[in-house]
C-alpha positions as CSV (number, residue, x, y, z in Angstrom):
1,X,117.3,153.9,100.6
2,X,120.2,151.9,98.5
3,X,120.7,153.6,95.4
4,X,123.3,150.6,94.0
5,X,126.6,151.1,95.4
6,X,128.6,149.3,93.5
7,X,127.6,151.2,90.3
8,X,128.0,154.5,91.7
9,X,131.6,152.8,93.4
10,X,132.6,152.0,90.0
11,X,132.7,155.3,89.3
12,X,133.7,157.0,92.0
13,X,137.0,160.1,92.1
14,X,137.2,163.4,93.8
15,X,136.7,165.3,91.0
16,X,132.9,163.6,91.3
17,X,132.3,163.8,95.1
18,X,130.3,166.6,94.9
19,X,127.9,165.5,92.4
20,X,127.8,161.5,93.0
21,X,128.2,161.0,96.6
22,X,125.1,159.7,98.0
23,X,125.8,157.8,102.3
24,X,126.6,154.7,101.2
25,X,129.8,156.1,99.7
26,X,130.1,159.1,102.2
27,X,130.3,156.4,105.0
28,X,133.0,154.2,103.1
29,X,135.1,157.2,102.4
30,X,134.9,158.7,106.2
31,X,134.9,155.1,107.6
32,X,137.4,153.9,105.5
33,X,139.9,156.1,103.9
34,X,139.3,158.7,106.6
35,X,139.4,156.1,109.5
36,X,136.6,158.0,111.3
37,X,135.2,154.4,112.1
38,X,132.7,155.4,115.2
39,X,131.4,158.8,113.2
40,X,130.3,156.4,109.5
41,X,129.2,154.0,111.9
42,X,126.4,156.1,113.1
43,X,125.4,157.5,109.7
44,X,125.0,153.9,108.9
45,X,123.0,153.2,111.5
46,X,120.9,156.3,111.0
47,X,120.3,155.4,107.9
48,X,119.1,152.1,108.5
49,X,116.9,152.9,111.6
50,X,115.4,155.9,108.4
51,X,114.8,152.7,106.4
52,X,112.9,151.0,109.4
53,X,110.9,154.1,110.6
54,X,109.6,154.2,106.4
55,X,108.5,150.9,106.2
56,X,106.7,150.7,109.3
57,X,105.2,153.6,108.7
58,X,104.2,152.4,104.8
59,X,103.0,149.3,106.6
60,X,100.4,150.6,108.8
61,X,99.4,153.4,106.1
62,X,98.9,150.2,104.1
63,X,97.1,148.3,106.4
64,X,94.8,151.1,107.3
65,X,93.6,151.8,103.5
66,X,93.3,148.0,103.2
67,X,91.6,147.1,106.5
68,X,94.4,144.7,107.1
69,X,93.9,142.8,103.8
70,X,97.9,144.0,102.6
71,X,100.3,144.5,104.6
72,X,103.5,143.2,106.2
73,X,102.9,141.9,109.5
């Protein structure tokens, strides 16, 4: 779910937002420049509870095809 920040960052105008915005930099920009703190607050967290849901998800896929032998947890 992190596509490198600071490279795309680096990088980063308005001309470009429509092509190289990805929510790492959508929530800086609204968080940040916009000062809509509580709305990229819960795109972060969104994304991050995404993140959770996949791996869990890969983990018992993985465990199942495995009979426990790989996995996480």
């Amino acid at each position: 779910m992190n596509a490198g920040f600071d490279q795309i960052f680096n990088l980063y105008n308005p001309m470009v937002y429509k092509v190289a915005d990805i929510l790492d930099t959508y929530v800086y920009r609204v968080g940040i420049q916009d000062m809509e703190y509580s709305f990229s607050t819960a795109v972060g967290l969104f994304k991050n509870v995404v993140g959770l849901i996949m791996v869990v998800i890969t983990n018992f896929i993985t465990s199942k095809l495995s009979n426990n032998e790989y996995g996480l947890w």
